[in-house]
C-alpha positions in Angstrom: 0.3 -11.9 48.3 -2.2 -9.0 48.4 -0.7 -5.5 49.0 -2.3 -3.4 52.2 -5.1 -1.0 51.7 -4.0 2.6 51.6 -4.2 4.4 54.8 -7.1 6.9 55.2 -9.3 5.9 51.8 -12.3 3.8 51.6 -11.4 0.1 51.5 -13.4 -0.1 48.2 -10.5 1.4 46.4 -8.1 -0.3 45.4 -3.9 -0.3 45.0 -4.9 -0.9 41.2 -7.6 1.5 41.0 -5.0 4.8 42.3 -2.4 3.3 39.7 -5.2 3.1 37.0 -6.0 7.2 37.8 -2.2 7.7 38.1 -2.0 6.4 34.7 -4.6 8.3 33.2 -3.9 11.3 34.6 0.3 10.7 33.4 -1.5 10.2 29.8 -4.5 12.6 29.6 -4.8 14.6 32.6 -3.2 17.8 33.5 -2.3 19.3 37.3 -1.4 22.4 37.5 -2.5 26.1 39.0 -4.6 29.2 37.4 -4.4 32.9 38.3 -7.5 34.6 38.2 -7.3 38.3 38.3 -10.2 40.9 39.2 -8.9 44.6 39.2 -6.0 44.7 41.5 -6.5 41.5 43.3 -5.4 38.1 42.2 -6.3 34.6 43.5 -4.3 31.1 43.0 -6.1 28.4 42.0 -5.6 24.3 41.6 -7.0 22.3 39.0 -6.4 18.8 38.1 -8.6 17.9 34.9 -9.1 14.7 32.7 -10.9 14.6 29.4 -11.7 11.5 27.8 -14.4 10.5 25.2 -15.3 6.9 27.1 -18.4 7.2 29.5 -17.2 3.9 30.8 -13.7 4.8 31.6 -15.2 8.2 32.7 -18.0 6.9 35.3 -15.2 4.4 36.8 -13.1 7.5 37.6 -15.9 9.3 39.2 -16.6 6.4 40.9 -13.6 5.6 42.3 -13.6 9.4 43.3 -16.9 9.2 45.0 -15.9 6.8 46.9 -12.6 8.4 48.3 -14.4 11.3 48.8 -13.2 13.3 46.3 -15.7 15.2 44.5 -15.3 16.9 41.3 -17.4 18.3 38.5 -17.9 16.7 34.9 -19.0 18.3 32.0 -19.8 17.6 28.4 -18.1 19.3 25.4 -19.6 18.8 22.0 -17.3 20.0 19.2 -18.6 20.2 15.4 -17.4 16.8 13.8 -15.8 15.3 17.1 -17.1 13.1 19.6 -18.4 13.7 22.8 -15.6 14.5 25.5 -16.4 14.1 29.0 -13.8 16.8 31.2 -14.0 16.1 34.9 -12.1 18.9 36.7 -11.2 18.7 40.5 -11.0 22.0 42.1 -11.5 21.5 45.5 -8.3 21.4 47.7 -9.2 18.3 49.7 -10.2 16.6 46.7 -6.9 17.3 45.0 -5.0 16.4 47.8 -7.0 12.8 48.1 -6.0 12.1 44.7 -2.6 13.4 44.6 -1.5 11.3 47.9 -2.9 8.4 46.8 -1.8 8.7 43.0 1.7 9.6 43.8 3.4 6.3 44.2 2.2 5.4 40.7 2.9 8.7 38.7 6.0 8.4 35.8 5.5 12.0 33.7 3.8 14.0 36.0 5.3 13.1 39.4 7.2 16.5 40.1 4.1 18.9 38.9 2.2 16.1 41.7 4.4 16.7 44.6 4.7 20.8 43.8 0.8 21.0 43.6 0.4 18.8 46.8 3.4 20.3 49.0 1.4 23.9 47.7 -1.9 22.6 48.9 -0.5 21.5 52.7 1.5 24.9 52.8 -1.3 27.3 52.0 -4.0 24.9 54.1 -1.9 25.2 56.9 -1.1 29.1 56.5 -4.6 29.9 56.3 -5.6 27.9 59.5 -2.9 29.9 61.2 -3.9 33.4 60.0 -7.5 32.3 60.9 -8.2 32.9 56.9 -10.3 29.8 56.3 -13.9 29.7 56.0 -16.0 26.7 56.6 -19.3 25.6 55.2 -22.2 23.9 56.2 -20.2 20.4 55.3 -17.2 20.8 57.5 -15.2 21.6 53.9 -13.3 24.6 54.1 -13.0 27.3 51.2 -10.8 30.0 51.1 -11.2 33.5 49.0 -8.0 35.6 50.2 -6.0 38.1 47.7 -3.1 37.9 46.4 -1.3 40.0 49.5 -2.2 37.0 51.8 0.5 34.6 49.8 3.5 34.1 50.8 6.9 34.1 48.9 6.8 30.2 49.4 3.4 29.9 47.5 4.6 32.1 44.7 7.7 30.2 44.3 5.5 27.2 43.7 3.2 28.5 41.5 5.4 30.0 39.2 7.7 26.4 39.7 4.2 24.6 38.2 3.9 27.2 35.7 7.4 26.5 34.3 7.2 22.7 34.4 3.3 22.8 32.4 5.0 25.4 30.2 7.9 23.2 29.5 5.8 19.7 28.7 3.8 22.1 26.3 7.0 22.7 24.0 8.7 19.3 24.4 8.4 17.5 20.4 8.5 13.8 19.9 12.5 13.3 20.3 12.4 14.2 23.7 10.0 10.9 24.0 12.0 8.6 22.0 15.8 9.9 22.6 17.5 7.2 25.0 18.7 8.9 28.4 21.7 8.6 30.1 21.0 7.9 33.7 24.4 8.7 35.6 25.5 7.1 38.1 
């Protein structure tokens, strides 16, 4: 029997195609937040980027984002002696919240960074609709440039929460992989 479409997303995507991105992005993606600072002022940003040296593999992603609506950007990075990488990096909110509701069900290693990033996402969008702090574009996307005294405690929180849990999966070594665990209960 053939599983429902997912609520809200073009019907040309498919249950296999969010668990194919899922899987990627568990593999070879990262999701995560950036501080950029400029004098005194700071600015929270989200990223979710994939890097991959297939074109094929690459153009069915941004396919399968296109068609969600989920724009993102990809670039080309030529190393000395490597092959060509393709990076697509999704910036947008809307287009990382697209992806991250529709990939969740599937995500194994990067589940909790995917529901910290998301739960920051529908916080802060709602905050800055309610301090009138959102500014639309010609598209009907919004865009928001506010300083760092506009965030709240709860935003902080979950940046540095996604901060800690990248930083962590940057030291982990091969016996945390391969260790069995103990599941209690």
């Amino acid at each position: 029997m053939e599983e429902p479409p997912i609520q809200g997303v073009n019907q040309q995507v498919t249950r296999e195609d969010w668990a194919y991105l899922a899987g990627l992005w568990d593999g070879e993606g990262s999701i995560g937040m950036n501080i950029y600072k400029a004098g005194k002022s700071q600015r929270y940003a989200v990223h979710m980027t994939l890097t991959n040296t297939d074109l094929a593999l690459v153009n069915e992603v941004v396919r399968i984002m296109d068609v969600s609506h989920a724009p993102a950007h990809v670039s080309l990075r030529n190393r000395p002696g490597r092959l060509p990488a393709y990076q697509i990096d999704i910036r947008r909110y809307e287009s990382c919240k697209i992806m991250l509701e529709n990939m969740l069900p599937f995500l194994k290693g990067k589940k909790e960074l995917a529901v910290l990033l998301l739960r920051y996402i529908t916080k802060r969008t709602e905050t800055l609709r309610t301090q009138n702090l959102l500014t639309f574009q010609r598209n009907g996307k919004f865009a928001s440039m506010v300083h760092l005294d506009c965030y709240t405690d709860e935003d902080k929180s979950l940046m540095e929460q996604i901060r800690q849990l990248n930083a962590q999966r940057k030291t982990r070594n091969l016996n945390d992989y391969t260790q069995p665990q103990v599941i209690p209960g």
